[in-house]
C-alpha positions as CSV (number, residue, x, y, z in Angstrom):
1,X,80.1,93.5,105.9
2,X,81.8,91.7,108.7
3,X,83.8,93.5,111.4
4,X,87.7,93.3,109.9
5,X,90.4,91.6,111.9
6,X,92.6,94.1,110.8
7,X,93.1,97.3,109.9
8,X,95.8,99.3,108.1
9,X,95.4,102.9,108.7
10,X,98.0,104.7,105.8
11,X,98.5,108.4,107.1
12,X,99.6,109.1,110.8
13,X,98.7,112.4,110.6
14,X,95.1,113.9,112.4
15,X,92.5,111.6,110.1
16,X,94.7,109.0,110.8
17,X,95.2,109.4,114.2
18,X,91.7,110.1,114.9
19,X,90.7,107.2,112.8
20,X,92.5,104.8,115.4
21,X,91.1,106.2,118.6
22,X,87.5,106.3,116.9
23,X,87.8,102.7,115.9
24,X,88.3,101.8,120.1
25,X,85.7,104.2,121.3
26,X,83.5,102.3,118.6
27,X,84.9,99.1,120.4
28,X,86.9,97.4,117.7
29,X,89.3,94.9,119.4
30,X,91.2,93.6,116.5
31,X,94.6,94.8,115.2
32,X,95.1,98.3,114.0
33,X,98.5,99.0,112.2
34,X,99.3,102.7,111.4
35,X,101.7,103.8,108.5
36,X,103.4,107.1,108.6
37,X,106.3,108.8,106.1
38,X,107.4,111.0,108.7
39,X,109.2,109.8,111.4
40,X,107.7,111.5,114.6
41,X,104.5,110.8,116.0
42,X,100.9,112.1,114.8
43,X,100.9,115.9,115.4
44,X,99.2,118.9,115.4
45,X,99.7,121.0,112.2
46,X,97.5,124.5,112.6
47,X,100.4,125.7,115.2
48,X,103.2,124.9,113.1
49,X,102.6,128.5,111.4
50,X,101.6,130.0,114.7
51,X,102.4,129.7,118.1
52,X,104.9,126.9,117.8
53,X,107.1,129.0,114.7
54,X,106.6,132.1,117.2
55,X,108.4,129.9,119.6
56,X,105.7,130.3,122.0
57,X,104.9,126.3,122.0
58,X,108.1,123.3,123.0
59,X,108.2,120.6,120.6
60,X,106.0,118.1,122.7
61,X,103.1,120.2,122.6
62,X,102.7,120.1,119.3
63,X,102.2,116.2,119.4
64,X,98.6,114.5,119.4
65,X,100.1,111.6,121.1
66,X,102.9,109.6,123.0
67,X,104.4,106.6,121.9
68,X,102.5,105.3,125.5
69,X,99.3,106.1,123.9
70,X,99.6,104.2,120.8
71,X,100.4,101.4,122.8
72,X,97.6,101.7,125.0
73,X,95.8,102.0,121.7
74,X,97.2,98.5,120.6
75,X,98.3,100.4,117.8
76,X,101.3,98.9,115.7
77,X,103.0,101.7,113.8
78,X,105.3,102.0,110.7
79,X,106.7,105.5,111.0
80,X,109.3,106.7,108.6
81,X,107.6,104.3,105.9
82,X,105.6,105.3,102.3
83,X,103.3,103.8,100.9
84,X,103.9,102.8,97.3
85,X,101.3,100.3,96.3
86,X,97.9,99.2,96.9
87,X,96.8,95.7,96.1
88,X,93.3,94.4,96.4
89,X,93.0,91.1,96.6
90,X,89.5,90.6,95.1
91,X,86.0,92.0,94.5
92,X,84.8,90.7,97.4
93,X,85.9,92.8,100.6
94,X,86.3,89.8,102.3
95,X,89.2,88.9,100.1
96,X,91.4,92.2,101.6
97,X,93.9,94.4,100.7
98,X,98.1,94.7,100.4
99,X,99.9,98.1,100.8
100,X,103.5,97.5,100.0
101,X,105.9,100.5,102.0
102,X,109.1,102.0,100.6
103,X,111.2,99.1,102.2
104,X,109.5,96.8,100.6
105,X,107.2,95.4,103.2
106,X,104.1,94.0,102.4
107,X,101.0,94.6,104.9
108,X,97.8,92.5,104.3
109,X,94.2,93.9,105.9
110,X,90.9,93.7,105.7
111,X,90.2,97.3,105.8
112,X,92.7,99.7,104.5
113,X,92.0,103.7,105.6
114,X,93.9,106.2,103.4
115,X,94.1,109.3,105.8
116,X,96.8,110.6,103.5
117,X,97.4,114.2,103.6
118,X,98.7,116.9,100.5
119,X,102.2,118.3,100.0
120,X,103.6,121.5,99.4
121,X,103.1,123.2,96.3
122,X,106.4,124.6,94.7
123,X,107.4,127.0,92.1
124,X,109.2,126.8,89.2
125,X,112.8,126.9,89.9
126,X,111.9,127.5,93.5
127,X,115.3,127.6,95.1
128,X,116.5,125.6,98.0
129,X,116.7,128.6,100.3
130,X,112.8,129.1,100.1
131,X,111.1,127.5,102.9
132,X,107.7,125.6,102.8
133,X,105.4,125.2,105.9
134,X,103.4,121.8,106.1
135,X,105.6,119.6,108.3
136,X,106.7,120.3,111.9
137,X,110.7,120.3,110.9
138,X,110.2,122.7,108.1
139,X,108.6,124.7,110.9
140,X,111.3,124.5,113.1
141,X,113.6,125.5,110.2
142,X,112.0,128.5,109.4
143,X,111.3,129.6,113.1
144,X,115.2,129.3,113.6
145,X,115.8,131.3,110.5
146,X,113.2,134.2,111.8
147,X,115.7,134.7,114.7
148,X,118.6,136.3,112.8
149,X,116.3,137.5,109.5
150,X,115.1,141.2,109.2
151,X,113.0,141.0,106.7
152,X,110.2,137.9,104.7
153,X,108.7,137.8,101.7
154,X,105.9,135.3,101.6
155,X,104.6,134.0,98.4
156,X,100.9,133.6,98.1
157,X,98.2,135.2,100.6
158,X,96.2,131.6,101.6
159,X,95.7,131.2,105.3
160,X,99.8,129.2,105.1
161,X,100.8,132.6,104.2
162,X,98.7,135.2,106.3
163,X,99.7,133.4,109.2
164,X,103.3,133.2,108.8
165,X,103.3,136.9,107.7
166,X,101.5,137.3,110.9
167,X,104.1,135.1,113.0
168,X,106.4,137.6,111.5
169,X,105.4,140.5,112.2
170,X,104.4,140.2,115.8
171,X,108.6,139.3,115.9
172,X,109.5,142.6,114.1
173,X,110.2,141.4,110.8
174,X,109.6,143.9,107.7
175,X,107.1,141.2,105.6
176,X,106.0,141.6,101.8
177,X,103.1,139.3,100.9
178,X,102.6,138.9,97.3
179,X,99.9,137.5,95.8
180,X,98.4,136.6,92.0
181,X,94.7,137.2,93.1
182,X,93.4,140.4,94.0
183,X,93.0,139.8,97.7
184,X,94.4,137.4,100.7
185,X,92.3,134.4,101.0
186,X,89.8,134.7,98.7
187,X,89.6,130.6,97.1
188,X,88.0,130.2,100.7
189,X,86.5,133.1,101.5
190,X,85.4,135.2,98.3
191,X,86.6,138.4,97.2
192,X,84.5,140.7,99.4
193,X,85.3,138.9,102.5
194,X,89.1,138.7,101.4
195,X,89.2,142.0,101.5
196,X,88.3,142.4,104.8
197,X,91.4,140.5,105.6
198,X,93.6,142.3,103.1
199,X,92.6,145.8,105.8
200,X,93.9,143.3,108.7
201,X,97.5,142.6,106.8
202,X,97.8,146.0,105.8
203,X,96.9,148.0,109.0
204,X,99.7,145.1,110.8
205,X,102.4,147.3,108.2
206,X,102.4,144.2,105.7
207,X,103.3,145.1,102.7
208,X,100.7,143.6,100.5
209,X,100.9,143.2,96.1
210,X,98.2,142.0,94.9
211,X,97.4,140.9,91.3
212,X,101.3,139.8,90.4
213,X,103.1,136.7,90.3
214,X,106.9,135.9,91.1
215,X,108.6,135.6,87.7
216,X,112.0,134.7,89.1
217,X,112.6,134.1,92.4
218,X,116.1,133.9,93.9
219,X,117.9,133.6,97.6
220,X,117.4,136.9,97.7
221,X,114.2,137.8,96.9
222,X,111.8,138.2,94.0
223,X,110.8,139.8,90.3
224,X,107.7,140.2,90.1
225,X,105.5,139.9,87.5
226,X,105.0,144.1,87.3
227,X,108.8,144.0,86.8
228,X,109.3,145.2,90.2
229,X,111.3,143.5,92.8
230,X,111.5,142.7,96.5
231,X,114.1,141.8,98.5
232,X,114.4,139.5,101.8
233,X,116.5,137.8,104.1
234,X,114.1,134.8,104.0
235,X,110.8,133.2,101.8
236,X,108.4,131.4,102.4
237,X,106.6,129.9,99.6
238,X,103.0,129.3,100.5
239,X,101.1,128.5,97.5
240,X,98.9,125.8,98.4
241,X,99.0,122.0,98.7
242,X,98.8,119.1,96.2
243,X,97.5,115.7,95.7
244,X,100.6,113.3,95.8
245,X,98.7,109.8,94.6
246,X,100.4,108.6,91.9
247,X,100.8,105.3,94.2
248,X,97.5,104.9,93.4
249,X,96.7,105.2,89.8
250,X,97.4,101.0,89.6
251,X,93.8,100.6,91.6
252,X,92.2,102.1,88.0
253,X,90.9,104.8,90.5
254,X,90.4,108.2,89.1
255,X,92.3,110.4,92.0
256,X,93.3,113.3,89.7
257,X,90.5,115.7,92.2
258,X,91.4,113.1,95.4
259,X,90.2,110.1,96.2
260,X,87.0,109.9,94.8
261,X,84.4,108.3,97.9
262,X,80.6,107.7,99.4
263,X,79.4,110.1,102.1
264,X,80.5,107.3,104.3
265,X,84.2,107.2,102.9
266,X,84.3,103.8,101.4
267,X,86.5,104.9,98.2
268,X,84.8,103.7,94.8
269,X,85.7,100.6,93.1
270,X,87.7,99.5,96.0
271,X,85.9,97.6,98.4
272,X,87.3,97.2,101.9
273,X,88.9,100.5,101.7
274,X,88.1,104.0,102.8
275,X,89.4,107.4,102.9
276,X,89.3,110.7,105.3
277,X,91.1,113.8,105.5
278,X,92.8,116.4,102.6
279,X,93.2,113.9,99.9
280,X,89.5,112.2,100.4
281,X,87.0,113.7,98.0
282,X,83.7,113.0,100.0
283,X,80.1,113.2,98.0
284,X,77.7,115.3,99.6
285,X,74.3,113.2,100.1
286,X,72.3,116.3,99.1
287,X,73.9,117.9,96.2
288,X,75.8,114.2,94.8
289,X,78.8,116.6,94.1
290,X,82.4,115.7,95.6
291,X,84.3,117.9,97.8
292,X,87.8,117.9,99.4
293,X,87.9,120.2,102.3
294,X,91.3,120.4,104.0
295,X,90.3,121.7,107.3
296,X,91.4,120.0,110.9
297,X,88.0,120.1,111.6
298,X,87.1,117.8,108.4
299,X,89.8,115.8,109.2
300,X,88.8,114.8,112.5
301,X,84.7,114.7,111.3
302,X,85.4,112.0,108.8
303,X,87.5,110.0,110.9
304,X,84.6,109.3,113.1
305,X,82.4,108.4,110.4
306,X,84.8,106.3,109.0
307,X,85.4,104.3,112.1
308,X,81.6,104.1,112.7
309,X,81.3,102.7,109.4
310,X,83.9,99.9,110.0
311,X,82.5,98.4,113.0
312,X,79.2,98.9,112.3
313,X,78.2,101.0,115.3
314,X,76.1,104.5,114.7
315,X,77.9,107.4,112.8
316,X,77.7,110.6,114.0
317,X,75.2,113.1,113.0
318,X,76.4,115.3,109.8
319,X,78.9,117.9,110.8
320,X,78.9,121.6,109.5
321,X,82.4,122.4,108.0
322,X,84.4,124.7,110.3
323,X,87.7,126.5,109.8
324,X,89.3,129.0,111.8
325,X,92.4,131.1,111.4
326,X,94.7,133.1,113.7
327,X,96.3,136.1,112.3
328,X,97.3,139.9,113.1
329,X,95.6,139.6,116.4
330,X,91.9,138.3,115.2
331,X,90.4,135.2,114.5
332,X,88.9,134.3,111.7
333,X,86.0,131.6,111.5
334,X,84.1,130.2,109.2
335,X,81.1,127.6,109.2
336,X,79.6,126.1,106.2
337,X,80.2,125.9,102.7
338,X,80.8,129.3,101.1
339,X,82.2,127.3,97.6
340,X,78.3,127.1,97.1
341,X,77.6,130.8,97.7
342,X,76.5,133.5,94.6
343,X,76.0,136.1,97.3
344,X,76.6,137.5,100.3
345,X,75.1,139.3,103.0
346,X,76.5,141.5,105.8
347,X,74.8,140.5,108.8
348,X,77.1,142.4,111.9
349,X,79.9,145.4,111.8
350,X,81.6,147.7,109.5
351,X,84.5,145.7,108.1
352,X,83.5,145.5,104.3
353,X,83.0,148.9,104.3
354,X,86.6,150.0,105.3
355,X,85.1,150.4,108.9
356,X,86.8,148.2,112.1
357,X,87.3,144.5,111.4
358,X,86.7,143.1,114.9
359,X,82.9,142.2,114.9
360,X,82.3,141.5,111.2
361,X,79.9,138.9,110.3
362,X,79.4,137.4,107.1
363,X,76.6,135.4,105.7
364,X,76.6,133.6,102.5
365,X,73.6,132.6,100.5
366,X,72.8,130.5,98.0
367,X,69.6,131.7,96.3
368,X,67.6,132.5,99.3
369,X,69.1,129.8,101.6
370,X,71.9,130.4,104.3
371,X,75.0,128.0,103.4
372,X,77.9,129.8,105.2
373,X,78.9,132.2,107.5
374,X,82.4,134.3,108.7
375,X,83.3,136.1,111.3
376,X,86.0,138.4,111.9
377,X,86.9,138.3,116.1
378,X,83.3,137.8,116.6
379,X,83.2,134.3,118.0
380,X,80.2,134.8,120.3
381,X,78.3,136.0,117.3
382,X,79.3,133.0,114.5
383,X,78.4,130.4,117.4
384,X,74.9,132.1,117.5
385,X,74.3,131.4,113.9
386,X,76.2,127.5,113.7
387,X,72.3,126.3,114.5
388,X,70.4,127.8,112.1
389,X,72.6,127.2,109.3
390,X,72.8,123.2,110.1
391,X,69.3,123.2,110.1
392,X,69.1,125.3,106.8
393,X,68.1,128.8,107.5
394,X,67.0,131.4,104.6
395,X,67.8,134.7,104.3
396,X,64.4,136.0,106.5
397,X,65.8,133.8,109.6
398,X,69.1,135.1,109.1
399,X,68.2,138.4,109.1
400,X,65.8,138.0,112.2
401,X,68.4,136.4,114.2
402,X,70.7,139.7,113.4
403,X,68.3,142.1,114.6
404,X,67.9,139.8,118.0
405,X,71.7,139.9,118.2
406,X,71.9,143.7,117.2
């Protein structure tokens, strides 16, 4: 296709963002218009439950941007706006696309981007006092709350959660954590390795329930689902995120598991349009499955490709997922795709078998083939094995490189 004379980038969050400053690098010179429902500028959401809610970050530095740098971009933005429809105007890419906003403006491209990210996930009859933790004003919110509270309860034990419980504690707070599965973490990590991170909350004085779920939950505090109850000055309800796309559903494009696209991004049955970050369900060349992985990482990954793809310059070469997480004073990394896993192996310290966390190291296997691998403050060590498992290592090379490490 030929290089667009426009395009509409729908998300001003870190795809989107990212997405804009790809497309100049690549050395587009045609107009770029960027939609955003929040207000403020793109900004950087992994602190929002760390060091800026610890009050350790100003406001500013949470930004990926100035107003300058959008304009040095050439970038026109429509911040505080929704998108609420999407119109193609043919079969043909050529023919372009309409996104109509919550104002009712209508913006015609020829290349639409949906870098659209998830929302929080509530509970039933959550009630107003409860915070969530996905945009930087519910962080600010919370963080001023923290100040005069003595106590949290956090509701669910994902990485939202540990992180905030974290936050917490390192201010003095007395923090429950309760959560339905049996350990923190495990939909990313597994249930060994989640483990390893329940020993972490635990030794940090959280106080951790597993296995229940919040049957009532009030101002202040919780039943629980064992009938017992907890009580807090604040909540924080960190139960995951969810696909908000219903905007969508007029395209005929099945989005109920994200929007569904190539390994390039272009979406399917909409041509002229393409799709990165949380919301984009990518297909993975060698398996033909579709995954949505909402790490920063990923975000920032497909933007490039994305932007490559547009202009028609050279993508970059396939990226290995990473995540990383900052709680009760250890990071936690993790490369690959343990989703494809059915085993693990223990490749450095003692931390699955109640032992010190700091040094852990993970692997994850697939049959006999090396698909992921987590580390527990062992940074030096993970980046040793990043290599071998982009160029598809086995169990023997995994092991070898272990005993070289040892």
């Amino acid at each position: 296709m030929s290089v667009p004379e426009h395009v509409l980038v729908v998300g001003a969050g870190l795809a989107g963002l990212r997405t804009v400053e790809n497309l100049r690098r690549d050395g587009y010179e045609g107009r770029i218009s960027l939609v955003g429902a929040e207000e403020h500028l793109p900004y950087d959401r992994p602190p929002l439950s760390k060091q800026f809610l610890a009050g350790q970050w100003e406001r500013t530095k949470v930004d990926l941007c100035t107003a300058e740098d959008l304009d040095e971009l050439g970038v026109r933005t429509h911040l505080g706006r929704s998108a609420v429809a999407l119109r193609r105007g043919g079969d043909d890419p050529a023919d372009g696309s309409e996104v109509e906003l919550d104002d009712g403006t209508v913006l015609h491209a020829d290349a639409v981007v949906l870098a659209v990210g998830v929302t929080s996930r509530m509970l039933d009859d959550q009630p107003g006092s409860a915070h969530l933790l996905r945009a930087v004003d519910e962080s600010e919110q919370l963080r001023d709350a923290l100040a005069s509270a003595s106590s949290l309860l956090v509701v669910g034990a994902g990485f939202i959660g540990a992180e905030v419980a974290s936050t917490a504690r390192e201010r003095g707070l007395a923090v429950t954590v309760v959560e339905t599965g049996s350990v923190p973490m495990a939909r990313l990590l597994g249930e060994r390795a989640g483990a390893v991170v329940a020993t972490l909350m635990t030794g940090a004085g959280v106080d951790l329930r597993t296995g229940v779920s919040v049957s009532e939950l009030t101002d202040a505090g919780a039943t629980l689902s064992d009938g017992s109850t907890v009580t807090a000055d604040e909540i924080v309800v960190g139960v995951g995120g969810m696909l908000d796309l219903g905007w969508l559903e007029a395209t005929g494009v099945d989005v109920s598991d994200g929007i569904p696209c190539d390994h390039r991004g272009r979406v399917d049955g909409l041509p002229g349009v393409w799709a990165a970050g949380d919301a984009a369900a990518w297909t993975d060349p060698g398996t033909g499955g579709r995954t949505r992985l909402e790490h920063w990482t990923s975000a920032s990954d497909q933007a490039a490709v994305v932007a490559a793809d547009i202009t028609g310059t050279e993508p970059p070469p396939a990226a290995v997922p990473f995540f990383w997480s900052d709680q009760f004073g250890m990071k936690i990394q993790l490369v690959g795709r343990p989703d494809r896993a059915d085993a693990l192996l223990p490749l450095h310290g003692a931390g699955l078998d109640g032992g010190p966390v700091k040094g852990t190291v993970l692997g994850y296997l697939r049959g006999d083939e090396l698909v992921a691998v987590a580390g527990f403050g062992a940074a030096r060590l993970v980046a040793r094995y990043r290599r071998p498992l982009a160029e598809g290592a086995d169990r023997a090379a995994a092991l070898a490189l272990r005993d070289e490490l040892a």
